[in-house]
N, C-alpha and C positions, 0 to 999 in steps of 0.2 A: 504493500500500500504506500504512495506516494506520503512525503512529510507535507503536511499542514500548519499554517503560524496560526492556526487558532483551532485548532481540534482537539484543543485541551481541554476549552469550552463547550462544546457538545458533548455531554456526556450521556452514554446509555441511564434507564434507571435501573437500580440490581433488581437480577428478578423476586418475581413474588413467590413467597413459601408460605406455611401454614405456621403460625402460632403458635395453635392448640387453641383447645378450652378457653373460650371466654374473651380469646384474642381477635386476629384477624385469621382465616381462613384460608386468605390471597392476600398479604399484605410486603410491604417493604418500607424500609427508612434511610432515609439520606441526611449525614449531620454534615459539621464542617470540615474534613476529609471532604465529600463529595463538594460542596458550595464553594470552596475558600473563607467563607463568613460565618459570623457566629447565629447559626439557622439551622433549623431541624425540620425532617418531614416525614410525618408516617402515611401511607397510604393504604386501603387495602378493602377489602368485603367481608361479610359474613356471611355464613351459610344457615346459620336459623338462629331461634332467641336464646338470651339470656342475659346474666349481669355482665358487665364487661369489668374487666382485668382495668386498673385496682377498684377492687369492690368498696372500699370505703373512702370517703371526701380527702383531699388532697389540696393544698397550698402549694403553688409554684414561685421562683423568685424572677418570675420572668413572664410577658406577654404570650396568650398565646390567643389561637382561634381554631377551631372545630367546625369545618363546612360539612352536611349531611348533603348528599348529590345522589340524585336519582340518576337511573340510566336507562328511562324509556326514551327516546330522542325524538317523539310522537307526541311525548307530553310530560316535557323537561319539570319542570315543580313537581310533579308527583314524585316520593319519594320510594314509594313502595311497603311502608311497615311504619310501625309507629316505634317512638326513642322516648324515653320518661327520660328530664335530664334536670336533676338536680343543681341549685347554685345557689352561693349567697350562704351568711351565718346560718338563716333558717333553713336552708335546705329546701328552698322552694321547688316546688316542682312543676316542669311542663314539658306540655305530651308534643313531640315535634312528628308531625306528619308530611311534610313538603320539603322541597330543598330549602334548608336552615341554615345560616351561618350564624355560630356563638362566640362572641368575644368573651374573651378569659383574662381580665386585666393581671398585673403580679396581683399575690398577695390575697388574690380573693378565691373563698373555697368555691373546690365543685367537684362534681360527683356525687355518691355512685348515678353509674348510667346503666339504662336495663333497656333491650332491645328487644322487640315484638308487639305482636305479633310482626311474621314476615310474609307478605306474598309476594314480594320480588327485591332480590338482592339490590343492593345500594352498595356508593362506595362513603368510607367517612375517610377524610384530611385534615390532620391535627398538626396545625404548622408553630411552631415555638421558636419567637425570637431570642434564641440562647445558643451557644456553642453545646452546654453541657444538659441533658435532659433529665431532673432527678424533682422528685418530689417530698413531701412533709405530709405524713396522716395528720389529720387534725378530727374533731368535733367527733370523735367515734363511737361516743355512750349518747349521743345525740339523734333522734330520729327523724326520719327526713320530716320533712313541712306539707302543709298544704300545696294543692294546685293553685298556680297561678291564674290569677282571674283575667278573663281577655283586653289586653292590651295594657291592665292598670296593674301587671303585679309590680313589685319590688324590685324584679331585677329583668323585666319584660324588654327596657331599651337595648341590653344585649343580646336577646335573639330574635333575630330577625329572618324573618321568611323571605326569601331570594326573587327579587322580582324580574322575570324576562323580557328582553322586545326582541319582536322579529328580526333576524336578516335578512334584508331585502334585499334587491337591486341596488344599488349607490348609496345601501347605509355608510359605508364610511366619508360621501360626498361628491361632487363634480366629479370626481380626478378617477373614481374606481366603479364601474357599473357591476363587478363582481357579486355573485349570494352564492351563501354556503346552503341556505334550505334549511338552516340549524335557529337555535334561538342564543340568546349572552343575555348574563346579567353580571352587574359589578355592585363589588362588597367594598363596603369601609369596615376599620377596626371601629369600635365603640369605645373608649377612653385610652388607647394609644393608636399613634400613624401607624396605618395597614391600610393596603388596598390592593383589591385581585380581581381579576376580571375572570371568567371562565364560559364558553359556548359549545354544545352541542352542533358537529362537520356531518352537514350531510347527504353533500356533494361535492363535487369536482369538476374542471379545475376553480382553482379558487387562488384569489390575491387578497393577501391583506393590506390594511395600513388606507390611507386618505391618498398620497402617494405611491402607488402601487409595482410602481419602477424605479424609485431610491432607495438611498439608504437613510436613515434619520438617526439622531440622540438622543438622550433623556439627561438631566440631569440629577437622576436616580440611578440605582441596580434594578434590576429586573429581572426574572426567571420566565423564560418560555416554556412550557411545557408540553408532550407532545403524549399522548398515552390513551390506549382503547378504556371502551365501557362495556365491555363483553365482561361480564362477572362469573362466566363458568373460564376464562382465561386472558390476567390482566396482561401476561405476557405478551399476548398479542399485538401488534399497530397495526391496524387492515388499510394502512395508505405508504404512497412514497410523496415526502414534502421536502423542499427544495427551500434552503436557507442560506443567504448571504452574511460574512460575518468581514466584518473590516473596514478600511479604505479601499482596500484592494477590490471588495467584493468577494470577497473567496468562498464558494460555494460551495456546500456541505447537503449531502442527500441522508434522510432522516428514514428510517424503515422499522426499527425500532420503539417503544415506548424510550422517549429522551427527553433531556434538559437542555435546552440552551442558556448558556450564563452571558449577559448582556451586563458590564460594569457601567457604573457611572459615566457618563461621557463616551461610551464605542460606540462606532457605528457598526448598526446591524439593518438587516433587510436590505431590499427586499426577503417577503416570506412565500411561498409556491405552494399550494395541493397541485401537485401535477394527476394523481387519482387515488380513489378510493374503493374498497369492495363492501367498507360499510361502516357505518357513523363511529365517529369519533371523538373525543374532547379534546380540546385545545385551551390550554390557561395561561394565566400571567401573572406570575406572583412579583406582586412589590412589598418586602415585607418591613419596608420601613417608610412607608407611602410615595407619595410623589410628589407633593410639595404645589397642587394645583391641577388644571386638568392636565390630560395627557399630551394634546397637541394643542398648546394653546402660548404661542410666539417664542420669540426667541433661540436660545437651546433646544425648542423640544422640534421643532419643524425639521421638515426634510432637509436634506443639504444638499444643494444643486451643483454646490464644489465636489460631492462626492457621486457623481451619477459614474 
């Protein structure tokens, strides 16, 4: 295989293995080995109910967020099963049925979570702004709390039900008449900077970006992410997608479930589906937000010095 100046940055993700009991089924984690950054990612499914690994309420000393994702691509919010997810001193409880994302500031409890029933596998992303991933049991002769009352509980501003819009024709504007046929929605963190975008592929070929033939920056890091929703096999990518990384443009072909690492200030994209044999997600993790929107003047625009 030819040497690459930026194939350091594509990284496969490790495959998926089983748990056990109470864990993920299909799951994997990538810390800072994989990133370079102090950031952690578990990803994975389950295969039916139960309490999830660690069964009792836990204290972190560090941010995190828990996205629950459906993978019907027919009808993206639906989550498939329902999640009792406790938070908060009391231990409130609420029943997440839809794609959910939960912010987990430091410092504040949460847990246990108990899953079911199940009629179709979901995936859950518990992403931790920390190098090192470790917990503190807390409140353990304590019993959990009441259900949270709709919209008005105690700790209701951090879970938030995931709202979608279509991809159409020219959602990203004048410049890209491209649709995937999929639907995106984007998440902020709730009491720290986070924000991730994530959509359901599904079709080809497909351009991302408002610019669809440059390259552009951010004045953030960012994580591309590339990874099936087939939950009997996460190892799967059922597409080949075409990624430019550099000034150069240096072209990297994606086949794989993979990461692209996009540092502060590199250019990257153009991004390609050149095809697909079947829907797919596509995400963007910034996990120390982005300081404004994403294409909005400046640093963050295309670079026509770099076509």
């Amino acid at each position: 295989m030819a040497k690459t100046k930026y194939g350091h940055w594509i990284k496969p993700i490790p495959p998926f293995k089983d748990y056990g009991q109470g864990n993920f089924r299909q799951g994997t984690e990538m810390g800072k080995d994989f990133f370079g950054y102090d950031f952690n990612v578990k990803i994975g499914t389950f295969y039916n109910s139960g309490i999830l690994q660690p069964e009792q309420t836990q204290v972190c000393d560090y941010d995190q967020m828990m996205i629950w994702i459906g993978t019907d691509t027919d009808d993206i919010g639906l989550l498939g099963g329902q999640v009792e997810f406790c938070l908060g001193d009391e231990k409130e409880r609420t029943r997440i049925t839809t794609a959910t994302a939960v912010s987990i500031p430091k410092g504040m409890p949460h847990f246990p979570v108990t899953v079911g029933p199940v009629d179709k596998r979901f995936i859950l992303m518990t992403l931790s702004m920390t190098a090192e991933v470790k917990s503190k049991t807390v409140l353990e002769d304590k019993p959990v709390g009441p259900y949270s009352p709709w919209l008005f509980g105690t700790y209701s501003k951090y879970i938030k039900e995931c709202a979608f819009k279509r991809n159409g024709p020219w959602h990203y504007g004048p410049e890209n008449p491209d649709t995937n046929g999929g639907h995106i929605t984007d998440i902020d963190g709730v009491g720290f900077d986070f924000n991730m975008s994530y959509e359901s592929m599904k079709k080809a070929p497909y351009r991302f970006t408002p610019f669809p033939d440059k390259p552009h920056v951010h004045p953030y890091t960012e994580f591309l992410v590339f990874t099936g929703c087939d939950c009997d096999n996460l190892n799967e990518f059922p597409a080949e997608v075409e990624i430019c990384m550099g000034e150069e443009m240096e072209t990297h072909l994606v086949t794989q479930p993979t990461i692209a690492i996009q540092p502060k200030g590199f250019p990257h994209c153009p991004v390609r589906v050149l095809k697909q044999s079947k829907p797919w997600m596509f995400m963007v993790l910034r996990p120390w937000g982005q300081g404004g929107d994403v294409y909005s003047g400046g640093e963050e625009t295309a670079r026509d010095d770099l076509r």
